[in-house]
C-alpha positions in Angstrom: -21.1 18.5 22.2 -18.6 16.8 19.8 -15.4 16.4 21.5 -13.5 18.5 19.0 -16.0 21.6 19.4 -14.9 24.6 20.7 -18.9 26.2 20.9 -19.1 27.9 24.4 -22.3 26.2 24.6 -19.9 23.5 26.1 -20.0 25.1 29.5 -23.4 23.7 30.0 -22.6 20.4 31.1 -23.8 17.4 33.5 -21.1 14.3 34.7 -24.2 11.8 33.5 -26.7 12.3 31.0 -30.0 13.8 32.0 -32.9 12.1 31.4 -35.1 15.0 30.9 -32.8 15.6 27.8 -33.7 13.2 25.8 -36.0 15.1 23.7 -33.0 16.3 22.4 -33.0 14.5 18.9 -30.6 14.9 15.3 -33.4 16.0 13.8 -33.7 19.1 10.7 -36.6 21.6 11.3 -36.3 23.3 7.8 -37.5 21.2 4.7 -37.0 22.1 1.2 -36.9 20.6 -2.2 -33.3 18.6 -2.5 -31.3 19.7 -4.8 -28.3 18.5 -6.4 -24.5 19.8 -5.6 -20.8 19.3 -5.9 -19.8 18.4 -2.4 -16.4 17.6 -3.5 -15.6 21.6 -3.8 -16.6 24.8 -1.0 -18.6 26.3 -3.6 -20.5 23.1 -4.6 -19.3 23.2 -8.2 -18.3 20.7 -9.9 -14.0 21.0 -11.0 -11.2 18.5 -11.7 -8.7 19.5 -8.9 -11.7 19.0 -6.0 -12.4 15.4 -8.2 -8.6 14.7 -7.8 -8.1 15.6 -3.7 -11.8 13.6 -3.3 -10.5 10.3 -5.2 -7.2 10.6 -3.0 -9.2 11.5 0.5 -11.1 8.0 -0.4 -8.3 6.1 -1.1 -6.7 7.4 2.6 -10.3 6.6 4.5 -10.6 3.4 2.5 -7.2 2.7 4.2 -8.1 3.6 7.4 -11.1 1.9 7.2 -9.4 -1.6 6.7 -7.1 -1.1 9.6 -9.6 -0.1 11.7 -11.3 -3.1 11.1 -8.5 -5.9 10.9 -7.0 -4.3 14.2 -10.5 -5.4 16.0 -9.8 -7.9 18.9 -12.4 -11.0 18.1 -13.7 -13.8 15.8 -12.7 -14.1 12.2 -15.4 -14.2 10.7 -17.1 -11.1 12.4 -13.8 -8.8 11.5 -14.7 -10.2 8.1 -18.2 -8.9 8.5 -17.1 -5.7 10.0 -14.9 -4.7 7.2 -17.5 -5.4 4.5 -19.8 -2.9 6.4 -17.6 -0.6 6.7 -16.9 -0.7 3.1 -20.4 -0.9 2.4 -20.4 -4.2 0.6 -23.2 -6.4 2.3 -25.8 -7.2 0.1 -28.5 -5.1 1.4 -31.6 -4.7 -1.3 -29.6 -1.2 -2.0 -26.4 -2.3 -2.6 -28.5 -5.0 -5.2 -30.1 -2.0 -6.9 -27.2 -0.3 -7.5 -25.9 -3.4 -9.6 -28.9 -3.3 -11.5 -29.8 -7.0 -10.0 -33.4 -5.5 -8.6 -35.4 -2.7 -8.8 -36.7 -3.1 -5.7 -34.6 -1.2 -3.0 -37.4 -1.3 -0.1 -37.0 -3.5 3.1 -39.2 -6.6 3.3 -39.2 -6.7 6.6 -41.0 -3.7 7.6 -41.3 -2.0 4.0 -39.1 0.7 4.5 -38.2 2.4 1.4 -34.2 1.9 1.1 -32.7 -1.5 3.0 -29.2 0.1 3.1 -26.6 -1.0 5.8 -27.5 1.3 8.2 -31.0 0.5 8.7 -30.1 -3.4 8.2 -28.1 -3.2 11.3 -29.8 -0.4 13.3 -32.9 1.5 11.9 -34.7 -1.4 11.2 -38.0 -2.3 13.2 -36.2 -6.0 13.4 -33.1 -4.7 14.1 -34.0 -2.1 16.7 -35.7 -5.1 19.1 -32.7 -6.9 19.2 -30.4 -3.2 20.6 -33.1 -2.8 22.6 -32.8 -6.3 24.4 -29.3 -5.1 24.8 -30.2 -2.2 26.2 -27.6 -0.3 23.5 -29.5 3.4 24.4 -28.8 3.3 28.0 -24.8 2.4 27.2 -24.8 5.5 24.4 -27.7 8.0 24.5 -29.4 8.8 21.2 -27.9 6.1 19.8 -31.2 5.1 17.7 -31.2 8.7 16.5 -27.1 9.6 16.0 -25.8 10.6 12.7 -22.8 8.2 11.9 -22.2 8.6 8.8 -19.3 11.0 7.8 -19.5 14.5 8.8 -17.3 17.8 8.3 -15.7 20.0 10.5 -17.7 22.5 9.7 -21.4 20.4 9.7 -19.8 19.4 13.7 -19.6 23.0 14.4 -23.0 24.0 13.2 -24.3 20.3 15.0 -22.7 21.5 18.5 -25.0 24.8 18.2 -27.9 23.0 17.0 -27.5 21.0 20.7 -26.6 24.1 22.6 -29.6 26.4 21.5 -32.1 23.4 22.0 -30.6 23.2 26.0 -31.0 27.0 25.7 -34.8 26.5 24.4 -35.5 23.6 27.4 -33.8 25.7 30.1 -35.6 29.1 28.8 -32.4 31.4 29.2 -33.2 34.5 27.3 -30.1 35.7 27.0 -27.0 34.1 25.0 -23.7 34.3 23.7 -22.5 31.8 21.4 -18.9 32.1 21.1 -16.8 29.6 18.2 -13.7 29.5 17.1 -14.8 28.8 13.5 -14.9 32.2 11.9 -17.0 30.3 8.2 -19.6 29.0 11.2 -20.2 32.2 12.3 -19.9 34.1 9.4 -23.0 31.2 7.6 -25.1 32.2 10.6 -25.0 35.5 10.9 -24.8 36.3 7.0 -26.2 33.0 5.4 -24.4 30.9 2.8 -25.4 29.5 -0.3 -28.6 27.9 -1.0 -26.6 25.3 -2.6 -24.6 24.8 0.4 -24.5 21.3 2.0 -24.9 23.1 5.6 -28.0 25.0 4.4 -30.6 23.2 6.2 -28.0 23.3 9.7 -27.9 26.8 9.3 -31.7 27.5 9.0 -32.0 25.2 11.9 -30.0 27.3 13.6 -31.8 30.4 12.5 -35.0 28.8 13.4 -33.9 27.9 17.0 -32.1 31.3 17.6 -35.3 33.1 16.8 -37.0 31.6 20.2 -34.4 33.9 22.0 -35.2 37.1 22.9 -31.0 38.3 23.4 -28.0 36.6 21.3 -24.9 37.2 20.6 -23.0 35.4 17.6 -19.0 35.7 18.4 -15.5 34.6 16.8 -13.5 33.4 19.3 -9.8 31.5 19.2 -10.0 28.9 21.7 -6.9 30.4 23.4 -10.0 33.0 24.5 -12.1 29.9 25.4 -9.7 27.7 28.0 -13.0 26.1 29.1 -14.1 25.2 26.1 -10.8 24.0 24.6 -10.4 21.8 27.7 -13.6 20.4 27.6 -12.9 19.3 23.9 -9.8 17.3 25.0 -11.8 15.7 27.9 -13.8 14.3 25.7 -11.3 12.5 23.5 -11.4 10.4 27.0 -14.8 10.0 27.2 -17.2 7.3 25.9 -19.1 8.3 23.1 -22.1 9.9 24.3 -23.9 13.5 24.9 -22.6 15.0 28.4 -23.9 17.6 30.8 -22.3 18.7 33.3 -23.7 20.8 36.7 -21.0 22.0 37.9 -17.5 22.9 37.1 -14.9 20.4 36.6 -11.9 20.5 38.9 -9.3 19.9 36.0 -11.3 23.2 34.4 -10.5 25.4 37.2 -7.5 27.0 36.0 -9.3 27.5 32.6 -12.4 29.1 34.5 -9.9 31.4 36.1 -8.2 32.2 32.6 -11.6 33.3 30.7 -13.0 35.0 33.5 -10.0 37.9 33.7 -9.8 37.4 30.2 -6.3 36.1 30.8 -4.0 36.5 27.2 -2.4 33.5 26.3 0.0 33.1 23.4 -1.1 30.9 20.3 1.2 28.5 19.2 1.0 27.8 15.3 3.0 25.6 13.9 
């Protein structure tokens, strides 16, 4: 699960990845016709005051961005390189089209429709022998298939129970509760949100998935009601990036086991 997820499904977990999870893939199981939204604002429409916070939240990533970059440890000329990826200014045949120096977007290497950075330095057929020489899915599993481009709070969320009712679907438990202590998350799966809404297609995944189990249970919980999960999440702030399971209880998770299973109250600190 993400590190900063607080889904129970958390509690299934393995010290190394297992193999016979590697069917587990980022993929959408609902399709529809795209349609175009405001993803500035939470109701998708279009306003000058979500405009305003969006230009300023790009002006602080932009920021971060560059120091990220300058503050890597190596040759000149590849922290150069690295900072105009992470900007997204390589000339890829879509960064030409968007000048208007081409109309021709696709890959010439192996035709795919849009060479964009991404697939220039990973998706690519040519690109993807070279990771594979470096054996780059063994050191980070999925990493042909992992979403890395930005990603909400609340598309993690729905992402973490995506992962947890596909182990739920390979292990053939048929009974679940998904506890989360994002009350919108539960609230867009048990209700539904907008057809507009940018998590649309994660929550009919979810639906989808969930309707392969014969017993679930959708709950709000504040992670002071979910020690194990909350101290799984900052475990794996530690942890290389990666997808982990885990067999059996870890012993810095103890206490926390101890706390959720007498349903221990804890006070919540809010600053």
């Amino acid at each position: 699960m993400g590190a900063k997820s607080q889904s129970s499904q958390q509690l299934c977990c393995k010290s190394q990845p297992y193999n016979s999870y590697d069917a587990l893939r980022d993929f959408l199981l609902v399709s529809g016709q795209d349609q175009i939204v405001w993803a500035a604002s939470s109701d998708n429409t279009f306003n000058l005051k979500s405009t305003y916070s969006s230009v300023q939240n790009n002006i602080g990533t932009a920021d971060y961005l560059f120091k990220l970059a300058w503050k890597w440890n190596g040759l000149e000329r590849i922290r150069s390189f690295i900072w105009l990826v992470a900007h997204e200014a390589i000339l890829t045949n879509a960064e030409w089209k968007r000048r208007h120096l081409t109309v021709d977007a696709r890959c010439h290497r192996c035709n795919f429709v849009t060479e964009d950075a991404l697939h220039v330095l990973r998706n690519c057929s040519f690109a993807t022998t070279i990771w594979n020489l470096l054996q780059a899915n063994q050191k980070v599993q999925d990493f042909f298939n992992l979403n890395i481009r930005d990603c909400s709070i609340m598309r993690a969320e729905l992402w973490a129970v995506i992962k947890g009712l596909q182990i739920t679907s390979i292990k053939k438990y048929n009974h679940l509760i998904v506890e989360s202590d994002s009350a919108i998350a539960i609230k867009f799966i048990s209700e539904g949100c907008l057809p507009l809404h940018p998590c649309k297609p994660l929550v009919e995944d979810i639906k989808v998935l969930a309707n392969g189990i014969p017993q679930i249970l959708w709950c709000h919980t504040l992670k002071e009601a979910n020690s194990v999960a909350d101290q799984l999440a900052k475990n794996g702030q530690d942890l290389p990036l990666d997808f982990y399971l885990f067999d059996k209880p870890l012993p810095n998770i103890s206490l926390a086991l101890s706390f959720d299973s007498y349903s221990s109250f804890r006070i919540r600190n809010v600053s």
